[in-house]
C-alpha positions as CSV (number, residue, x, y, z in Angstrom):
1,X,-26.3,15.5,60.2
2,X,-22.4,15.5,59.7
3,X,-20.9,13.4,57.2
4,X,-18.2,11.7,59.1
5,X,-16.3,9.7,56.8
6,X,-16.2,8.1,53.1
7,X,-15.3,4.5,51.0
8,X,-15.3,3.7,47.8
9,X,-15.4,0.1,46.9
10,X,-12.2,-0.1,44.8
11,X,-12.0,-3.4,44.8
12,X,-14.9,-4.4,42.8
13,X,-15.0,-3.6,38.7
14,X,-17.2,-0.9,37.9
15,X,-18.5,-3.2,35.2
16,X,-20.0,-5.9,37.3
17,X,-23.5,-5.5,38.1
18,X,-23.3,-3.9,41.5
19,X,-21.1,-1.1,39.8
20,X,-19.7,1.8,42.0
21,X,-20.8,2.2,44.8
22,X,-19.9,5.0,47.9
23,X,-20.1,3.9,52.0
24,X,-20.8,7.2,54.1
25,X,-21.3,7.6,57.9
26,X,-22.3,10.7,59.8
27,X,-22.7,12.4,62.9
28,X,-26.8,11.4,63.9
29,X,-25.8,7.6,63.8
30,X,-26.5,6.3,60.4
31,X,-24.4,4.9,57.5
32,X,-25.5,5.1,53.9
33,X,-25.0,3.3,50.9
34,X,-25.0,5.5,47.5
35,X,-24.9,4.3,44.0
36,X,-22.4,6.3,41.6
37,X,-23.0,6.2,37.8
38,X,-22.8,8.7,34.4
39,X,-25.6,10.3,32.7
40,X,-25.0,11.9,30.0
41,X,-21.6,12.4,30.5
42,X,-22.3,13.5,34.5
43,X,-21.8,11.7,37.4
44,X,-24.4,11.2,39.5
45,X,-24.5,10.3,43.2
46,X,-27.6,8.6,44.7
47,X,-28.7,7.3,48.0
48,X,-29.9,3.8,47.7
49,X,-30.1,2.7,51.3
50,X,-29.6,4.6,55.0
51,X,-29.8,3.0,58.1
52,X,-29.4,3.6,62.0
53,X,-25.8,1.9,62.9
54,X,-25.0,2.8,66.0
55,X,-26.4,4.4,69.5
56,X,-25.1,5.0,73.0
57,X,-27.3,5.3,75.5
58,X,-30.3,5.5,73.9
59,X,-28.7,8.0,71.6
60,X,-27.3,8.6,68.0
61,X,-23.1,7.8,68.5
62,X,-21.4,9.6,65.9
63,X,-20.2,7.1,63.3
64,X,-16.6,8.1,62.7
65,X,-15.4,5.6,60.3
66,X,-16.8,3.2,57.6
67,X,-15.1,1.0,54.8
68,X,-16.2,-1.5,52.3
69,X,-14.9,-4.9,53.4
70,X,-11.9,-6.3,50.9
71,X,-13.0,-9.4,49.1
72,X,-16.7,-9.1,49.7
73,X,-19.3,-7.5,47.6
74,X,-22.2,-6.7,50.5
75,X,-20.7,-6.0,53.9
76,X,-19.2,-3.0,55.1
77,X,-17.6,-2.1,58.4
78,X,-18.7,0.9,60.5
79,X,-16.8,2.7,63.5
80,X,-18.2,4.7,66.2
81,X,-17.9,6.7,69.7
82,X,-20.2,3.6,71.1
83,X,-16.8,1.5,71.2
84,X,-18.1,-0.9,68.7
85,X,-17.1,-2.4,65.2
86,X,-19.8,-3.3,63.2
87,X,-20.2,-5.5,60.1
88,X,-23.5,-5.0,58.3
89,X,-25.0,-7.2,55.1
90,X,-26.0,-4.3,53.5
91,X,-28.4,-6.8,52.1
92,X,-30.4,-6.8,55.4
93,X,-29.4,-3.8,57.2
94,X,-31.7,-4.3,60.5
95,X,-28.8,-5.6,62.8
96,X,-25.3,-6.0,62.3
97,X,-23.7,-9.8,61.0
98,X,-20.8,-9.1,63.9
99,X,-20.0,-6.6,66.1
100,X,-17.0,-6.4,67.8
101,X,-16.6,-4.0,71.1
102,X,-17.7,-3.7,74.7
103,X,-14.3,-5.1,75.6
104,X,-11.8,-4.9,72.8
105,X,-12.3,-0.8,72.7
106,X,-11.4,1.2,75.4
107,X,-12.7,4.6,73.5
108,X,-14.5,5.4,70.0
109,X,-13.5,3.2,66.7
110,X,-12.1,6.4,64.3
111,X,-10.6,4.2,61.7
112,X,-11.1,1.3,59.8
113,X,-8.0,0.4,57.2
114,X,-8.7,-2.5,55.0
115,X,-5.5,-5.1,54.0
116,X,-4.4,-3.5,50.7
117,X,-4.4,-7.3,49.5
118,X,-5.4,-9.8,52.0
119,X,-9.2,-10.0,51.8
120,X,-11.3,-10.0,54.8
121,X,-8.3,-8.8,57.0
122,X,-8.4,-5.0,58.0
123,X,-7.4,-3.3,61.4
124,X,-9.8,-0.6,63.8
């Protein structure tokens, strides 16, 4: 698979326990969360958690677009050729907290902008 798109999640410290984290979609369906950190003086990217996000059809949709949501420290937002937003807990990844779609898209979500200081408020 195609990686699609990536977020950081700039808006929480690097100190805090959760540190710095990456959001990344891709082309079979799936979005992944990866964990970024230094090791003796190189940084290392690991993949802490993968799941199936979206599908049309019976099919992997290509996930165009994914973002960290502003103000909160476990969801992120996912965009894909299935019309659909998704907001996933990535705390419990089996089914999105809200999805948004069907109705509201008339073709594939390719962006996903977060407010740069409103939290929870972003545009698709």
């Amino acid at each position: 698979s195609i990686c699609l798109s990536l977020a950081w999640n700039d808006v929480v410290n690097a100190d805090e326990e959760d540190g710095d984290r990456i959001v990344a979609s891709y082309s079979n369906g799936a979005v992944a969360l990866h964990d970024v950190g230094e090791v003796n003086g190189s940084i290392h990217v690991n993949e802490s958690i993968r799941w199936k996000a979206h599908s049309m059809f019976g099919c992997p949709s290509e996930v165009w677009t994914c973002s960290f949501l502003r103000g909160s420290r476990s969801v992120v937002l996912s965009g894909a050729d299935d019309c659909t937003l998704k907001l996933w807990d990535i705390r419990e990844t089996q089914r999105p907290v809200n999805k948004i779609g069907e109705e509201e898209f008339e073709a594939g979500v390719t962006a996903i902008s977060p407010h740069p200081s409103l939290d929870h408020i972003f545009a698709a």
